[in-house]
C-alpha positions as YAML, in Angstrom:
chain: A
units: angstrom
residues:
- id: 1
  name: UNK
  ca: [-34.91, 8.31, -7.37]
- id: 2
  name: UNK
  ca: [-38.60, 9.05, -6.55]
- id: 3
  name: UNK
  ca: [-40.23, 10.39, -9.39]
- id: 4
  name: UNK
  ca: [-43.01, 12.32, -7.35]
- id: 5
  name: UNK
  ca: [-43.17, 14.28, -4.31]
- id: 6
  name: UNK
  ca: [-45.52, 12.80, -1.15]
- id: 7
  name: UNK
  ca: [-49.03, 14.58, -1.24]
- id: 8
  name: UNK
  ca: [-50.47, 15.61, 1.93]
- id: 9
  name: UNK
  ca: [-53.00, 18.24, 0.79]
- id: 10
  name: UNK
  ca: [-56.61, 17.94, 0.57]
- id: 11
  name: UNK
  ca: [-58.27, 17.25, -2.79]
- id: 12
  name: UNK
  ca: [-55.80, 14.36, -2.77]
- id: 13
  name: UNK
  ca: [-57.54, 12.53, -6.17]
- id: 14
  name: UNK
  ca: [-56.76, 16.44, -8.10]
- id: 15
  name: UNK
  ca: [-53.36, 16.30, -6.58]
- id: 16
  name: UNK
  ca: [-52.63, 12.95, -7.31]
- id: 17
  name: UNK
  ca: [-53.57, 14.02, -10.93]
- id: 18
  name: UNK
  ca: [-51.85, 17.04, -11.35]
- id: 19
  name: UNK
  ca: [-48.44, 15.34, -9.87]
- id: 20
  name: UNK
  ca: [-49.12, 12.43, -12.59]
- id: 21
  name: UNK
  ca: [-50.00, 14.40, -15.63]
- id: 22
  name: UNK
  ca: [-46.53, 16.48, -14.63]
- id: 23
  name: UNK
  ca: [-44.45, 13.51, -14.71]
- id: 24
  name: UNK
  ca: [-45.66, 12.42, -18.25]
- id: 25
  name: UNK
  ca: [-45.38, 15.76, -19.36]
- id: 26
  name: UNK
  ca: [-41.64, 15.92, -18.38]
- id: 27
  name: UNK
  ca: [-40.86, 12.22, -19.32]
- id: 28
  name: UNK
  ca: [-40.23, 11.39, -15.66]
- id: 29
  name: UNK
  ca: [-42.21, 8.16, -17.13]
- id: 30
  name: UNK
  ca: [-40.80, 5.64, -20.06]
- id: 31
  name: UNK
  ca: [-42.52, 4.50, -22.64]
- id: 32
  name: UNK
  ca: [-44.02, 1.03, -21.88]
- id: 33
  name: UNK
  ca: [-43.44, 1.16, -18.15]
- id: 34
  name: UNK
  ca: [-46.36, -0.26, -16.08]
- id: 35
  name: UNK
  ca: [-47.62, 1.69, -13.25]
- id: 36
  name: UNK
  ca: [-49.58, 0.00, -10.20]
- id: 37
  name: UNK
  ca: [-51.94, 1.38, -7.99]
- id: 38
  name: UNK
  ca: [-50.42, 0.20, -5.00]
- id: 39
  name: UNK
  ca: [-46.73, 1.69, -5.72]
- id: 40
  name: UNK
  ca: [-47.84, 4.95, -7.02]
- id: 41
  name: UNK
  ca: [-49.99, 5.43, -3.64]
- id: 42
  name: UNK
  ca: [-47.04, 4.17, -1.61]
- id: 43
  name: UNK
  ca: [-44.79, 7.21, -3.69]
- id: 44
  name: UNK
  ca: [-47.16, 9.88, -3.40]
- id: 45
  name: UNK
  ca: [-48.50, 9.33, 0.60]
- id: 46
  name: UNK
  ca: [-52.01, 8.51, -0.08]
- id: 47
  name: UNK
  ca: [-54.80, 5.53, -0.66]
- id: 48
  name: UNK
  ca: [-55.48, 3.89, -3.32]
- id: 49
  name: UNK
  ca: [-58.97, 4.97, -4.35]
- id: 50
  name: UNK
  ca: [-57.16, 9.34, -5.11]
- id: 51
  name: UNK
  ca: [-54.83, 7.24, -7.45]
- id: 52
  name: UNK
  ca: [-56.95, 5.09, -9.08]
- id: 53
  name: UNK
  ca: [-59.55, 8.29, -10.22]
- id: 54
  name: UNK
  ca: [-56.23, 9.82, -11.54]
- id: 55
  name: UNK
  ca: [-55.21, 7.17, -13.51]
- id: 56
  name: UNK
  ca: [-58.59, 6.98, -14.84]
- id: 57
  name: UNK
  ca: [-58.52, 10.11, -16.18]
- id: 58
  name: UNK
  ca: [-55.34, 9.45, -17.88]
- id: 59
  name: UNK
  ca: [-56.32, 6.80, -19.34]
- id: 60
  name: UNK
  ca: [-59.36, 8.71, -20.66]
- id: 61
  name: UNK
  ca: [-56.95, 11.18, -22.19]
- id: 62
  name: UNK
  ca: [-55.39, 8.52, -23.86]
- id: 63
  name: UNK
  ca: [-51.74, 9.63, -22.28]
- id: 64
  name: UNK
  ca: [-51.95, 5.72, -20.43]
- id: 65
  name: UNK
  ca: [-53.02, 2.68, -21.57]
- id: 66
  name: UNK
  ca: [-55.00, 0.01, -19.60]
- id: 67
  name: UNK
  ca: [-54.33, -3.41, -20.99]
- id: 68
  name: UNK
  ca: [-56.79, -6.37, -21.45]
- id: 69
  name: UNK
  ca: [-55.43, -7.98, -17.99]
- id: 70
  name: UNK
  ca: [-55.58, -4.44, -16.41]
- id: 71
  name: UNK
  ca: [-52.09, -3.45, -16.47]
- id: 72
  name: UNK
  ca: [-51.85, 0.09, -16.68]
- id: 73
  name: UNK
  ca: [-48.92, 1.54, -18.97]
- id: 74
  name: UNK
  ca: [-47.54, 4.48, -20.74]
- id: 75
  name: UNK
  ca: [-48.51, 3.66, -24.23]
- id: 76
  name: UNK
  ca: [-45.49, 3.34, -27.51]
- id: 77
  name: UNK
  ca: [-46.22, 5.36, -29.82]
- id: 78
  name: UNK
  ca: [-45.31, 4.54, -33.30]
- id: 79
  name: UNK
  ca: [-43.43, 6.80, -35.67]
- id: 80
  name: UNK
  ca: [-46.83, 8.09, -37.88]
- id: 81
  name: UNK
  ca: [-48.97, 8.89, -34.37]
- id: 82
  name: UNK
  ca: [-45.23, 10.85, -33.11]
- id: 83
  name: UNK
  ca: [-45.54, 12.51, -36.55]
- id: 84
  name: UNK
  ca: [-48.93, 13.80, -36.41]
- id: 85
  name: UNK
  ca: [-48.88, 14.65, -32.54]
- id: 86
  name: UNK
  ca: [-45.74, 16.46, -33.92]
- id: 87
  name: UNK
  ca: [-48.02, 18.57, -37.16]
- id: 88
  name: UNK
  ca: [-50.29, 19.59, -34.04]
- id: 89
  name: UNK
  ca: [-47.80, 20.88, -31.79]
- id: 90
  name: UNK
  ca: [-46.27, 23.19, -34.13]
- id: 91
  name: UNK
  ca: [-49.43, 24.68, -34.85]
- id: 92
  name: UNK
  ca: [-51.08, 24.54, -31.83]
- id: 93
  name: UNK
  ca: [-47.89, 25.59, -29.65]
- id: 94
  name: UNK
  ca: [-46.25, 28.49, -32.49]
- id: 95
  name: UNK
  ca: [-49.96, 29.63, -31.68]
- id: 96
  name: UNK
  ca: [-49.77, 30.14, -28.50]
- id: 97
  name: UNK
  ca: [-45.94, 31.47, -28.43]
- id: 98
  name: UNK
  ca: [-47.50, 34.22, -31.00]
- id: 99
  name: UNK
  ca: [-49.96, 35.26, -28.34]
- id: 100
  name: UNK
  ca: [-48.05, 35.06, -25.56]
- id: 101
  name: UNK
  ca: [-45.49, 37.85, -26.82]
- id: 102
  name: UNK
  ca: [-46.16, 40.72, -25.41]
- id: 103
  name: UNK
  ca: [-47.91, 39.56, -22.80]
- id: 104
  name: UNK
  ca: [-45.57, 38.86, -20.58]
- id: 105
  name: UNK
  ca: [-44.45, 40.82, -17.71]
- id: 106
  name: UNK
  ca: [-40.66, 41.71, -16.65]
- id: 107
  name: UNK
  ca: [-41.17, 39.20, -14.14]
- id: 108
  name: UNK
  ca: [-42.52, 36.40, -16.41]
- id: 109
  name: UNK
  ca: [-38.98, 37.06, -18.60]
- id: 110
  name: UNK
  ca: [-36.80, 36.66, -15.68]
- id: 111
  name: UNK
  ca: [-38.75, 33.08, -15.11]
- id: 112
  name: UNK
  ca: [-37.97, 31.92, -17.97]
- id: 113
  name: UNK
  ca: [-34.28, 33.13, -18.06]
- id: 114
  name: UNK
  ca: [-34.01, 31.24, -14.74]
- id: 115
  name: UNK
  ca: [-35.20, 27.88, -16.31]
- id: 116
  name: UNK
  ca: [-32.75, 28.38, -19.14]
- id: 117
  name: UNK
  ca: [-29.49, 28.92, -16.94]
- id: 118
  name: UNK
  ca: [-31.08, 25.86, -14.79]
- id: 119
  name: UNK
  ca: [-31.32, 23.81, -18.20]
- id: 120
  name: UNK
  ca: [-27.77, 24.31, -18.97]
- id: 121
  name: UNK
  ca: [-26.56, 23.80, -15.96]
- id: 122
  name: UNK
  ca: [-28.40, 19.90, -15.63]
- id: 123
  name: UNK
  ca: [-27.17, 19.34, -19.45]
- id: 124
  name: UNK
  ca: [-23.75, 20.41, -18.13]
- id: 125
  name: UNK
  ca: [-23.96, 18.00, -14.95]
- id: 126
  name: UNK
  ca: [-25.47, 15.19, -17.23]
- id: 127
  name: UNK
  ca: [-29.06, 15.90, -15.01]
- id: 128
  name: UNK
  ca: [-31.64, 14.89, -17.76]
- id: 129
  name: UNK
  ca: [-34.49, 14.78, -15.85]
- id: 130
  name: UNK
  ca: [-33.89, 17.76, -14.23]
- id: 131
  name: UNK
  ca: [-33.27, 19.86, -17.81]
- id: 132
  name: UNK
  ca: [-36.83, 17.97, -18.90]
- id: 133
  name: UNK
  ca: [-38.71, 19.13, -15.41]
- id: 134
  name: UNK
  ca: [-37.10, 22.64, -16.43]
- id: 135
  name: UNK
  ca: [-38.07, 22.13, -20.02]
- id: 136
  name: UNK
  ca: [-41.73, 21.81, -19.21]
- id: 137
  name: UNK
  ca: [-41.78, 24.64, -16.82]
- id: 138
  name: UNK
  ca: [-40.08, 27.06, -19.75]
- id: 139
  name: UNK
  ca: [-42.77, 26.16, -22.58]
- id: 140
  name: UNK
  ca: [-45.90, 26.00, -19.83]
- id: 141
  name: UNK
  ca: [-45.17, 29.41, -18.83]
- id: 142
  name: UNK
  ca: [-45.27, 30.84, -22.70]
- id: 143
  name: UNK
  ca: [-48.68, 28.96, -23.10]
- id: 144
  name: UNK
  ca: [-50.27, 30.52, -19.81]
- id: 145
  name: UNK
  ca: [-49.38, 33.74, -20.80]
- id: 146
  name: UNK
  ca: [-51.27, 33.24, -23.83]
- id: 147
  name: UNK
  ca: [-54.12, 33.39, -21.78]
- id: 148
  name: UNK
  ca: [-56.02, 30.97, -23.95]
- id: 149
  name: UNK
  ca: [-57.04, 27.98, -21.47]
- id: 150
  name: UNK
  ca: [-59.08, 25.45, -23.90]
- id: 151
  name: UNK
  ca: [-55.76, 26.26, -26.37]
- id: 152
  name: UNK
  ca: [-53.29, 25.25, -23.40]
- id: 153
  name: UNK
  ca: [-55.58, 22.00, -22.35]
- id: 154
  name: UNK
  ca: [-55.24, 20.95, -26.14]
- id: 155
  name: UNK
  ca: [-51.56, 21.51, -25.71]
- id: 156
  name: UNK
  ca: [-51.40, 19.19, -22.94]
- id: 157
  name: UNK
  ca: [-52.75, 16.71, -24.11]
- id: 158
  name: UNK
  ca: [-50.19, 16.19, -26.80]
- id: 159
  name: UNK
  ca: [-47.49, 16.42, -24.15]
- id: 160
  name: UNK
  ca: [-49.12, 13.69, -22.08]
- id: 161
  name: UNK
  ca: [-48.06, 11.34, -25.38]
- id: 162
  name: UNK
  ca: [-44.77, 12.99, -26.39]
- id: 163
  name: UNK
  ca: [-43.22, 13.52, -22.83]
- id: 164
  name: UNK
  ca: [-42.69, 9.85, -21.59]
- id: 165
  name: UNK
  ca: [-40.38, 9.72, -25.14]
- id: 166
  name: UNK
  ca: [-38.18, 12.77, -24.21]
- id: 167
  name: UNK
  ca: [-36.08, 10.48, -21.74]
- id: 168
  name: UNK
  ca: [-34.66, 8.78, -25.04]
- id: 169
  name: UNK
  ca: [-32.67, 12.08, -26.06]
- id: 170
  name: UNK
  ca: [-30.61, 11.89, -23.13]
- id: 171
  name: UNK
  ca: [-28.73, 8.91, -25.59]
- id: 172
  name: UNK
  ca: [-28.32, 11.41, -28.40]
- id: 173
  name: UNK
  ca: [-25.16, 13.62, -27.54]
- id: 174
  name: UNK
  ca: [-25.60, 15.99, -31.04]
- id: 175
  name: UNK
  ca: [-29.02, 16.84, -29.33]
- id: 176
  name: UNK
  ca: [-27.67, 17.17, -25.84]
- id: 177
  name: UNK
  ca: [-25.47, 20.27, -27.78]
- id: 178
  name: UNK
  ca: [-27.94, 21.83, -28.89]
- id: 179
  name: UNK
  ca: [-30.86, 21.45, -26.60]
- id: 180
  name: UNK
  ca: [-31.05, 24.91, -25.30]
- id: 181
  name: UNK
  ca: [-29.64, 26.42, -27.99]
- id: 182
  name: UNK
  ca: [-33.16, 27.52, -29.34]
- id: 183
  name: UNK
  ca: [-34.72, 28.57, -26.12]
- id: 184
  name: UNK
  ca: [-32.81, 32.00, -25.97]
- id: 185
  name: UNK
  ca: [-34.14, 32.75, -29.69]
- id: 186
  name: UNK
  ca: [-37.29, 32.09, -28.00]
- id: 187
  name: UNK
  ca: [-36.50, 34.66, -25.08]
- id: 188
  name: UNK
  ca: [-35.23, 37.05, -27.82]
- id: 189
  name: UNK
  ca: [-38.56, 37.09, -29.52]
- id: 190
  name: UNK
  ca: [-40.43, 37.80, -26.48]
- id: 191
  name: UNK
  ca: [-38.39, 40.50, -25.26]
- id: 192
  name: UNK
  ca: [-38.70, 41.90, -28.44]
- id: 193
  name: UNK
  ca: [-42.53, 41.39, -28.52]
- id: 194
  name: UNK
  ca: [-42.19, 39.82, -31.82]
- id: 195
  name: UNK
  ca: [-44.74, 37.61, -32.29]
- id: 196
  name: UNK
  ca: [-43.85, 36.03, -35.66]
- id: 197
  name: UNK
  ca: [-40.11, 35.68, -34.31]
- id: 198
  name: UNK
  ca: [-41.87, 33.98, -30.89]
- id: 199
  name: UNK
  ca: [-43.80, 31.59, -33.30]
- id: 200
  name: UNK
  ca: [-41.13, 30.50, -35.48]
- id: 201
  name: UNK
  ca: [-38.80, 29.81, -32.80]
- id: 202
  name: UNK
  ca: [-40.81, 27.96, -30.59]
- id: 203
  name: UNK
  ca: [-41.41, 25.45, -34.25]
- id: 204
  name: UNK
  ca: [-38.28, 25.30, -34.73]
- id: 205
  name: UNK
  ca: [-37.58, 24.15, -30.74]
- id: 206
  name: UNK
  ca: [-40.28, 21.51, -31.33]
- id: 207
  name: UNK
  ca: [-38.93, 20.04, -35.25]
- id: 208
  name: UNK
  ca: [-35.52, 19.95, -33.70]
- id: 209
  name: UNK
  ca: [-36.55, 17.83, -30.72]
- id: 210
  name: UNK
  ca: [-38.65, 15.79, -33.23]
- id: 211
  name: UNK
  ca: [-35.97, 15.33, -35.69]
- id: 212
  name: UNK
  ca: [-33.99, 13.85, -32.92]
- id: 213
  name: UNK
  ca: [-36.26, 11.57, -31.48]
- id: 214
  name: UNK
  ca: [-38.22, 10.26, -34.38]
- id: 215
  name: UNK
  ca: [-35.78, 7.08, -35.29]
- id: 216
  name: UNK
  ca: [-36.36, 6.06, -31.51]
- id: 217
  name: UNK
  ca: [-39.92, 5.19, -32.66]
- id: 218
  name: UNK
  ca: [-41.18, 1.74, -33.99]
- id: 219
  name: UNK
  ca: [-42.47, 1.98, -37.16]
...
């Protein structure tokens, strides 16, 4: 199954970027899988030299590692980095949740009540990557609303790390219950405008999935 979609548009090294940094967000990547040049350029339509200033800038951001004989992967993360990528994202993310409500328009609801009914439905169907790629679209559109763009890069950053790990709850059927559970407390809070409620669920979404995933991680 491709992971990408071909790019055909014009600037190709921004594209290439943005269609990388989504697939790490949404753990369309594993941890430890090596990436090449040549394959990712074959996947996405274009030469070399676009993909190669992406991963570049990935690796800058720390969300790939480039090893001493220049293989490129998607770095492990042990259990204390997960932990305190974890301590950031409840702050950083409840913070933007607790601007967002309010802020978002009739429209901006119905969004994310059509990623949650897609979420169940790939959960349902056993369609992991599909719930994740839905998963990332849910939470993005909270933080954009927040209308708080160094707030939202910061966030971003920590999903670059955490994404690629996400794959491993598809293996944990107690989480695959509950997965979605939390995201219409999350709806509830924004309808209601409540930013405290918005906060505290959107925590609660992140310490569950944490919870979950944490034994996955070397020590």
């Amino acid at each position: 199954m491709s992971v990408m979609q071909p790019l055909s548009l014009e600037p190709l090294h921004e594209r290439a970027y943005n269609a990388l940094r989504g697939a790490l967000r949404s753990g369309r990547f594993r941890p430890g899988e090596a990436m090449t040049i040549r394959g990712l350029g074959k996947e996405l339509g274009i030469s070399a030299t676009p993909v190669r200033e992406a991963l570049q800038r990935l690796i800058a951001a720390q969300a790939l590692q480039l090893l001493p004989n220049r293989t490129i992967i998607v770095p492990v993360l042990t259990r204390g980095r997960f932990e305190e990528i974890t301590k950031i994202r409840v702050r950083l993310e409840g913070l933007a949740a607790q601007e967002a409500a309010g802020r978002m328009s009739p429209a901006d609801m119905r969004v994310l009540e059509d990623h949650t009914s897609e979420m169940e439905t790939a959960l349902a169907e056993r369609r992991f990557n599909d719930y994740l790629s839905h998963n990332e679209r849910f939470h993005f559109a909270i933080y954009e609303a927040a209308d708080m763009p160094y707030l939202r890069q910061m966030i971003e950053l920590s999903w670059l790390q955490t994404g690629p790990w996400l794959n491993m709850l598809a293996s944990e059927g107690r989480f695959r219950e509950i997965a979605n559970s939390i995201h219409d407390e999350i709806i509830r809070g924004l309808v209601a405008r409540d930013p405290d409620a918005t906060r505290e669920a959107v925590q609660r979404d992140i310490l569950e999935a944490a919870r979950h995933l944490a034994h996955f991680l070397p020590e």
